[in-house]
MDAnalysis code that builds the backbone (N, CA, C; Angstrom):
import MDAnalysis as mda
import numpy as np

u = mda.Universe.empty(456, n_residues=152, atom_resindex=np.repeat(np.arange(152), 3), trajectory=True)
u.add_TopologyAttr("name", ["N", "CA", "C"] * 152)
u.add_TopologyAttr("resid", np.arange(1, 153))
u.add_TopologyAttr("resname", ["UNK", "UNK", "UNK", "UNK", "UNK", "UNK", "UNK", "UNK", "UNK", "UNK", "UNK", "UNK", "UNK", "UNK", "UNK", "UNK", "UNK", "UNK", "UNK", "UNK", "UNK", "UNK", "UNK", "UNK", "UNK", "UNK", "UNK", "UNK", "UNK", "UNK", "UNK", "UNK", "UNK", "UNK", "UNK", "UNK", "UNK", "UNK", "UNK", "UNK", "UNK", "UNK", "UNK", "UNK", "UNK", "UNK", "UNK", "UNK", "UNK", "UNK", "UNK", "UNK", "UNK", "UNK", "UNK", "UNK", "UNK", "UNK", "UNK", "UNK", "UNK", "UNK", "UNK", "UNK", "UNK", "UNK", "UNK", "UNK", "UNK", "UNK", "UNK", "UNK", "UNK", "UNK", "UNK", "UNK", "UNK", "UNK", "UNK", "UNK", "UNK", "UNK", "UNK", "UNK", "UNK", "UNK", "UNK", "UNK", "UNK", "UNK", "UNK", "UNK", "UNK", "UNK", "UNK", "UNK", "UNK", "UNK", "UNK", "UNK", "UNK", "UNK", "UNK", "UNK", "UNK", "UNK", "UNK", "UNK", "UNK", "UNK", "UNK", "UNK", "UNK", "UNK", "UNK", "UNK", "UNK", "UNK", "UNK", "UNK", "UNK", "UNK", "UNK", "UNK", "UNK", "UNK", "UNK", "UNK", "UNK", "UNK", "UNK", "UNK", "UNK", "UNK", "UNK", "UNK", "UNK", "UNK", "UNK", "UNK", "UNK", "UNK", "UNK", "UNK", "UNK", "UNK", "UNK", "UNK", "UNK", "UNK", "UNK", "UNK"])
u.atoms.positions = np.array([
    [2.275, 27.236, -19.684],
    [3.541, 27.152, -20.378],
    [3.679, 25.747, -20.951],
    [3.936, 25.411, -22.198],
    [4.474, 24.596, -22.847],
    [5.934, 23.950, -22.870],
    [6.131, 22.735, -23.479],
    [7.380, 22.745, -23.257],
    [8.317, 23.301, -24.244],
    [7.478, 23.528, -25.138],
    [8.331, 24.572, -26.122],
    [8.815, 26.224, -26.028],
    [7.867, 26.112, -24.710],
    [8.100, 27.806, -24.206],
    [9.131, 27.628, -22.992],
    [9.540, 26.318, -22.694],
    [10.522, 26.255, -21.649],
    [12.323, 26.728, -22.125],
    [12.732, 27.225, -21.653],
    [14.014, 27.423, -22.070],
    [14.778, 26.324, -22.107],
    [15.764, 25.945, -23.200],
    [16.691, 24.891, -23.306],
    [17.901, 24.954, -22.014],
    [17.348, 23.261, -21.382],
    [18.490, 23.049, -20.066],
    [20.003, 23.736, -20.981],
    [20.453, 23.997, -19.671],
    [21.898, 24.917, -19.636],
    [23.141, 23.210, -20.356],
    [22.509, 22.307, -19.797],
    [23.367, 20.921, -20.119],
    [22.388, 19.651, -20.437],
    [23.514, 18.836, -20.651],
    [22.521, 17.938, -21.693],
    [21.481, 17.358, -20.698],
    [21.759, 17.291, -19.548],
    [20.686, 16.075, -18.679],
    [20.424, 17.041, -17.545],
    [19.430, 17.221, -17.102],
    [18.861, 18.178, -16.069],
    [18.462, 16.827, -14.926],
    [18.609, 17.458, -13.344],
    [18.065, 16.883, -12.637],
    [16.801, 17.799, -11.888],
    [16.107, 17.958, -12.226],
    [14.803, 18.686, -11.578],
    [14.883, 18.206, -9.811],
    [15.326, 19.065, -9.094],
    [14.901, 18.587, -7.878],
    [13.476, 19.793, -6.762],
    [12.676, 19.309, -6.161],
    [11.541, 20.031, -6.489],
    [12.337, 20.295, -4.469],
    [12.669, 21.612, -4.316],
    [12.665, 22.250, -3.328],
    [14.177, 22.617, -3.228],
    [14.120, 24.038, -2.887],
    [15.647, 24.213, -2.404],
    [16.177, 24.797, -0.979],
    [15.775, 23.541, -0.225],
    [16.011, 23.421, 0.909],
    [18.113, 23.019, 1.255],
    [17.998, 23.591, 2.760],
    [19.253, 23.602, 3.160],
    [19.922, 21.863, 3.230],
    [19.100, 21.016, 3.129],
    [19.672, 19.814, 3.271],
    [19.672, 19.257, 1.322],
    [18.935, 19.663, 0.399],
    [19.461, 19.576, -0.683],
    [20.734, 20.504, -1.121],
    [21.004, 21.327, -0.916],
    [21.951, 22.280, -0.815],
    [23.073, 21.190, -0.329],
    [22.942, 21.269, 0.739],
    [24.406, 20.329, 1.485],
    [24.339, 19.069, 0.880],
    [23.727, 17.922, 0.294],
    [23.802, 17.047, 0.216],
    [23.972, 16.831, -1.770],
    [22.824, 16.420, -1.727],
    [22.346, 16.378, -3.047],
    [23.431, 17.628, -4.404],
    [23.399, 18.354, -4.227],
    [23.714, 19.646, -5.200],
    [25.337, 19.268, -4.591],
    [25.637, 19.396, -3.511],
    [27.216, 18.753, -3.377],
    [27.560, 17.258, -4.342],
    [27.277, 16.724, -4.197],
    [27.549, 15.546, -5.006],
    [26.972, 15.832, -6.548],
    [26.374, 16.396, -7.032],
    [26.491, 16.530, -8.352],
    [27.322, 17.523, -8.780],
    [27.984, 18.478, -7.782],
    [29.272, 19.586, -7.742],
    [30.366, 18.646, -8.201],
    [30.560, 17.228, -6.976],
    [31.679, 16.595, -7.270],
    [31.913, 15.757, -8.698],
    [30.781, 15.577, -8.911],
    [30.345, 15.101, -10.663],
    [31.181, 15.793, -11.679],
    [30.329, 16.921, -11.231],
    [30.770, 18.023, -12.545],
    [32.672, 18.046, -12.550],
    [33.047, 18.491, -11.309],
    [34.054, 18.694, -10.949],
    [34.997, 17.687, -11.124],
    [34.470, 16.545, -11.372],
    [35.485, 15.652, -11.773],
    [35.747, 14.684, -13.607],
    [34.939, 15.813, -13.906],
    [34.581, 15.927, -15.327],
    [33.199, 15.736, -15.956],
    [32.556, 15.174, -15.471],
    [31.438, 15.187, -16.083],
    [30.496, 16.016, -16.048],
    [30.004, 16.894, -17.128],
    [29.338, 18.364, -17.523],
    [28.687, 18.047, -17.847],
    [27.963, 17.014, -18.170],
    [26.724, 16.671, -19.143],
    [25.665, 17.285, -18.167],
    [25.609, 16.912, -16.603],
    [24.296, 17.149, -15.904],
    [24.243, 18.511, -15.351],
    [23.182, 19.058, -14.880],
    [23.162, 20.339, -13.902],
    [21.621, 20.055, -12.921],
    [21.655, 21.062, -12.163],
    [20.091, 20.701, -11.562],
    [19.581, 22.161, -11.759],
    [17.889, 22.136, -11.530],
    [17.276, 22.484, -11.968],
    [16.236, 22.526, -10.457],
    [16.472, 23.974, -9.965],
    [15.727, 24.091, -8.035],
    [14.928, 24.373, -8.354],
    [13.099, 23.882, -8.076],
    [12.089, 24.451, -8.356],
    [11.646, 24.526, -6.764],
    [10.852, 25.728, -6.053],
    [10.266, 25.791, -5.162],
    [9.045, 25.709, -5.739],
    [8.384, 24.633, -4.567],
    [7.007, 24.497, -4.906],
    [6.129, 24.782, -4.134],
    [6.755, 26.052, -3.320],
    [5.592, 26.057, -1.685],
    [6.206, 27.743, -1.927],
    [5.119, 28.742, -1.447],
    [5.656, 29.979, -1.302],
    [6.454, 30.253, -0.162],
    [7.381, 29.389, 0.566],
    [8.299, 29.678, 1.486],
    [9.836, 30.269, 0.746],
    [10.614, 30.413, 1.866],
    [12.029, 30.624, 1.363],
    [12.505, 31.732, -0.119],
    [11.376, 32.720, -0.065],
    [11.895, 34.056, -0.612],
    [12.474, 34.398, -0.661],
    [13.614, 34.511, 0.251],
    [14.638, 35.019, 0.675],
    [16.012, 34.443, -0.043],
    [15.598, 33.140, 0.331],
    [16.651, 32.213, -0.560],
    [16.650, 32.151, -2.065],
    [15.294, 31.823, -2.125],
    [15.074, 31.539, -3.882],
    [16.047, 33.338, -4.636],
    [15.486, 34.119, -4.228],
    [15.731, 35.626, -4.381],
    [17.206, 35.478, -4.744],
    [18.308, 35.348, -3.705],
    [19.534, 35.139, -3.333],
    [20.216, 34.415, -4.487],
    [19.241, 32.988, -4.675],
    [19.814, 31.524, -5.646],
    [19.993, 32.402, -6.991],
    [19.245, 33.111, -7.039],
    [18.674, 33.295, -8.560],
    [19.385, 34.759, -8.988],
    [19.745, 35.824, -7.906],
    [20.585, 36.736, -8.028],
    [22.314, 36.431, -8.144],
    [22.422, 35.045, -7.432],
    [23.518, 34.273, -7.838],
    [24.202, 33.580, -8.804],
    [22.842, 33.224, -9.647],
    [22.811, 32.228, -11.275],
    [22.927, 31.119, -10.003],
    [22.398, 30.686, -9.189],
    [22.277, 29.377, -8.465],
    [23.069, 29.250, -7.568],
    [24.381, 30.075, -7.643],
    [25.823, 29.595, -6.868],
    [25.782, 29.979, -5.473],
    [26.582, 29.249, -4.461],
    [26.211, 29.447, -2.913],
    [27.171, 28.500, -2.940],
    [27.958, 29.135, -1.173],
    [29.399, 28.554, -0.234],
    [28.451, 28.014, 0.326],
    [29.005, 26.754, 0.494],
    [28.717, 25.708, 1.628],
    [29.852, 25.920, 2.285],
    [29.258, 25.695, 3.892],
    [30.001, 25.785, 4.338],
    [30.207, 24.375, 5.634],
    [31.056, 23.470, 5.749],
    [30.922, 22.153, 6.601],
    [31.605, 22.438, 7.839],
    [31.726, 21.975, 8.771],
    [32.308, 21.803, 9.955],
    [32.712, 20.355, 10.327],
    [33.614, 20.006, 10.810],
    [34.205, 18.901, 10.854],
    [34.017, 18.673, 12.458],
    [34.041, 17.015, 12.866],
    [34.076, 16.486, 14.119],
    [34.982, 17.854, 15.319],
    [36.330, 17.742, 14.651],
    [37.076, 18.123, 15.313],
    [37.257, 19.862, 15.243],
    [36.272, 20.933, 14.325],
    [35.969, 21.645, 14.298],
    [36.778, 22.394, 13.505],
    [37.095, 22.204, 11.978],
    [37.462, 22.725, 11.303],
    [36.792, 23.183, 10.744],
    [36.847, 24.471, 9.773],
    [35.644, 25.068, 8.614],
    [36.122, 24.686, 7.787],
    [35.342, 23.994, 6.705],
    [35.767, 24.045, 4.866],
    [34.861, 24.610, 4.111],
    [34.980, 25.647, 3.495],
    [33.887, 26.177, 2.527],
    [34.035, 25.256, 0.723],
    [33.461, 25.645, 0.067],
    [33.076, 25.239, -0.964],
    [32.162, 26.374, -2.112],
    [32.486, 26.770, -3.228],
    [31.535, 27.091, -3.880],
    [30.639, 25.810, -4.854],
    [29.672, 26.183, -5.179],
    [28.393, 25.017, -5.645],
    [28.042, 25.748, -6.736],
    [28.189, 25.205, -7.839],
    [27.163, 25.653, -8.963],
    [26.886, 24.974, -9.836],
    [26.438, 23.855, -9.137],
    [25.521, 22.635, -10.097],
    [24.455, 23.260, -9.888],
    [23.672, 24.080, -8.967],
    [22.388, 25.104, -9.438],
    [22.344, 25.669, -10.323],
    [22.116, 25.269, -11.713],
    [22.063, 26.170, -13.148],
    [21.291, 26.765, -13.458],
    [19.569, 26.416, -12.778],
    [18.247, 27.161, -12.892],
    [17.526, 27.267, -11.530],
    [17.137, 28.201, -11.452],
    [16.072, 28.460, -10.279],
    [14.727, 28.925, -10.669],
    [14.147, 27.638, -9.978],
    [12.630, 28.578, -10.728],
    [11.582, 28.651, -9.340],
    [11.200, 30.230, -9.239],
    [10.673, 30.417, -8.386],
    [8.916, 30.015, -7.852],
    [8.428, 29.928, -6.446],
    [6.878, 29.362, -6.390],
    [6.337, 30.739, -7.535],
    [5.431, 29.791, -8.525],
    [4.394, 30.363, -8.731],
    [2.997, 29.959, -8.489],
    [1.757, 30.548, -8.481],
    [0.846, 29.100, -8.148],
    [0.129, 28.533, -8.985],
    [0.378, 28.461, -10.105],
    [0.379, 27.552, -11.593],
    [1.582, 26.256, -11.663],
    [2.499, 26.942, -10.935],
    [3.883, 25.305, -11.558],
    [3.783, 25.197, -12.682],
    [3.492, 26.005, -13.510],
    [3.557, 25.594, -14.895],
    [5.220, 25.926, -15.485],
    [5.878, 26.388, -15.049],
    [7.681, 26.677, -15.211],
    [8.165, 25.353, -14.631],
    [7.970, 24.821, -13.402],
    [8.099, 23.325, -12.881],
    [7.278, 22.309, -13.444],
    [6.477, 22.258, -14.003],
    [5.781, 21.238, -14.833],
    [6.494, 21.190, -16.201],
    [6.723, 21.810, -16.770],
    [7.557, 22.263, -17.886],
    [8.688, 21.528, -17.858],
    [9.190, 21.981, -17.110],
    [11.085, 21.552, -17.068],
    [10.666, 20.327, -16.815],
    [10.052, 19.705, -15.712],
    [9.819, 17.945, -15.897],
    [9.385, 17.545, -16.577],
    [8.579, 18.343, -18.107],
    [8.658, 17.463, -19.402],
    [9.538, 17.272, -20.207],
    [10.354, 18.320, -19.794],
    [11.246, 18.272, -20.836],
    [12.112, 17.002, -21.196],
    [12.234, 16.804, -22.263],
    [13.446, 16.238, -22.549],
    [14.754, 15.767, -22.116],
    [15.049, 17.208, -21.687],
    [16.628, 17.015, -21.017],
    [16.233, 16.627, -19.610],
    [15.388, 16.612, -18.911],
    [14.938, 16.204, -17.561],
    [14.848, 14.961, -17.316],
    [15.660, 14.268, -16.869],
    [16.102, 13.062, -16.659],
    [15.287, 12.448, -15.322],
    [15.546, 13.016, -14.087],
    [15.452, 12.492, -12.980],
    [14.728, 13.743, -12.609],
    [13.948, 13.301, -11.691],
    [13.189, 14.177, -11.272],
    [13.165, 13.944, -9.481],
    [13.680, 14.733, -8.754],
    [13.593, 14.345, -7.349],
    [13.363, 15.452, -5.882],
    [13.218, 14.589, -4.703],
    [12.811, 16.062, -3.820],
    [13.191, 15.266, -2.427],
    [13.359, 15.770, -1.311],
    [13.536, 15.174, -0.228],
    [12.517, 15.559, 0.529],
    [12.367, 14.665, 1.800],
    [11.913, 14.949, 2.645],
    [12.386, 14.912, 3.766],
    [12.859, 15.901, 4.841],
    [13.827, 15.642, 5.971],
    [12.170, 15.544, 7.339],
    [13.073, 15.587, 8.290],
    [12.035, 15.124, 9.330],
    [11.231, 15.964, 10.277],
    [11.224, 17.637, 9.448],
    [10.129, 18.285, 9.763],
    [8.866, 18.118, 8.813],
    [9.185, 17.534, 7.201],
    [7.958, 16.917, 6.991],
    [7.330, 15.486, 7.187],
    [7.480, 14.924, 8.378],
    [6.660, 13.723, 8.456],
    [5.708, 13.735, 9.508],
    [5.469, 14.703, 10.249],
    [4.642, 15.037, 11.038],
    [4.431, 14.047, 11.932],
    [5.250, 13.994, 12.855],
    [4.875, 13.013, 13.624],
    [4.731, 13.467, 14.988],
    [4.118, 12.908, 15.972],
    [3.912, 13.157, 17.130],
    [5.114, 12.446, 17.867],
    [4.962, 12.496, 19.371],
    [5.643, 12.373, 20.109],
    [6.303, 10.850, 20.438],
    [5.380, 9.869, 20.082],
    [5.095, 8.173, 20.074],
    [5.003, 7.930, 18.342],
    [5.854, 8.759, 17.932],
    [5.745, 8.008, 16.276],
    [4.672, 8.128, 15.762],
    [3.251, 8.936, 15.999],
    [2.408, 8.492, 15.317],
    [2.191, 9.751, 14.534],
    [1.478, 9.855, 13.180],
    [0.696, 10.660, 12.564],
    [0.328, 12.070, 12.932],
    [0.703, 13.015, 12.954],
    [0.267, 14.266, 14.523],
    [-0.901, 14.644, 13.193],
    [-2.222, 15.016, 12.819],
    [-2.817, 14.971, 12.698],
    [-3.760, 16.523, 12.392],
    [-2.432, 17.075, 13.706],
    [-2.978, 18.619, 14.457],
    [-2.423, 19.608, 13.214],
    [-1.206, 19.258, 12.669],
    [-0.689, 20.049, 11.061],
    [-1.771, 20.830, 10.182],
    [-2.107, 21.712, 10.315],
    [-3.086, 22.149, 9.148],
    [-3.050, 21.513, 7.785],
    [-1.538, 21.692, 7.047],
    [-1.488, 21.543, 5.997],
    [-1.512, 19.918, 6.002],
    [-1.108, 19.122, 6.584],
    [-1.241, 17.832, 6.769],
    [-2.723, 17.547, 6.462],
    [-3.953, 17.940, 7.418],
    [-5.392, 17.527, 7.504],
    [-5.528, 18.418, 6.612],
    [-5.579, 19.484, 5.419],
    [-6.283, 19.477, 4.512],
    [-5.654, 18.872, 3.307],
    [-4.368, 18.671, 3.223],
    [-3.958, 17.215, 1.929],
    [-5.028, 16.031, 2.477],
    [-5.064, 15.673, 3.690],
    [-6.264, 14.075, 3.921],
    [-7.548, 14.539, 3.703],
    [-7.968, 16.118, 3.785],
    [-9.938, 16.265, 3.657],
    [-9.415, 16.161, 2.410],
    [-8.759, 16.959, 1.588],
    [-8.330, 16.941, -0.011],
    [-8.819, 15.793, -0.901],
    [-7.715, 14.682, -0.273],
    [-7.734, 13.186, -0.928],
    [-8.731, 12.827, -0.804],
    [-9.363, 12.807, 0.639],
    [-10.722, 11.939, 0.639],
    [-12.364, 12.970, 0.012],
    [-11.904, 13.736, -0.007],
    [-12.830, 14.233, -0.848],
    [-12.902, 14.213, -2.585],
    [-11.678, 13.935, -2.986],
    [-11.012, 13.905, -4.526],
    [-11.875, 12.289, -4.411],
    [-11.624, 11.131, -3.249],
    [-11.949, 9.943, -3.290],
    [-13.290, 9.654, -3.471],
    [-14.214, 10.607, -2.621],
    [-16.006, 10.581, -2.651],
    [-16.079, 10.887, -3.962],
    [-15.702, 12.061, -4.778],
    [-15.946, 12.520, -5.936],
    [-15.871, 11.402, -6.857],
    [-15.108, 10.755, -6.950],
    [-14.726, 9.787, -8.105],
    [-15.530, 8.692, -7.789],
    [-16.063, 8.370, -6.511],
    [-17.084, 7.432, -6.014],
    [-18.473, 7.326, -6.782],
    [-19.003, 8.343, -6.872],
    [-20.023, 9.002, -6.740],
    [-20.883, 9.009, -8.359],
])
């Protein structure tokens, strides 16, 4: 896909954020809610999953046009819900990324961002590196093999 085959962002400035995980949801996509909500329309985001997880969700986001209740709980145990629809696009794993490669050329794609909370840092018990991660040790045979290659 090209970027001419990408569809024109819904608003003028897109924020591409690459996962639509429950802590971008609560965090991130809330504060560009309060953006919008307090006048400024220019931006929207733009959820790309980049891992074939969270089917379920992406499915949901996208049967929604993006929109989803948050819902907070307070110290003292109040509920406040919220509707969210700074999610303007959802684009689901494919295993090309060429729909997510796209939208981060685009033009209107301003910022491009992703989190990482603290089930991806893999760490062991003493802070260190846990090693034992599958997907962890084949990103390092990956690199260091991408590294011999270019050696060589």
């Amino acid at each position: 896909m090209t970027i001419a085959q990408i569809p024109p962002a819904p608003t003028e400035f897109t924020v591409l954020h690459l996962g639509l995980g429950s802590f971008h949801r609560a965090h991130q996509a809330l504060y560009l809610q309060r953006l919008i909500d307090a006048g400024d329309t220019r931006w929207s985001l733009s959820g790309a999953n980049i891992r074939p997880d969270m089917a379920d969700v992406v499915a949901a986001l996208q049967a929604q046009g993006g929109r989803y209740t948050l819902e907070t709980v307070s110290p003292a145990g109040e509920y406040r819900y919220e509707e969210i629809g700074a999610i303007r696009e959802v684009l689901p794993w494919e295993r090309s990324l060429a729909h997510v490669i796209a939208r981060g050329a685009a033009p209107s794609t301003r910022i491009v961002s992703f989190t990482v909370t603290e089930a991806g840092y893999y760490l062991d018990d003493k802070g260190k590196l846990d090693l034992s991660f599958a997907d962890l040790a084949a990103d390092i045979d990956a690199r260091g093999a991408a590294r011999r290659a270019a050696t060589t």
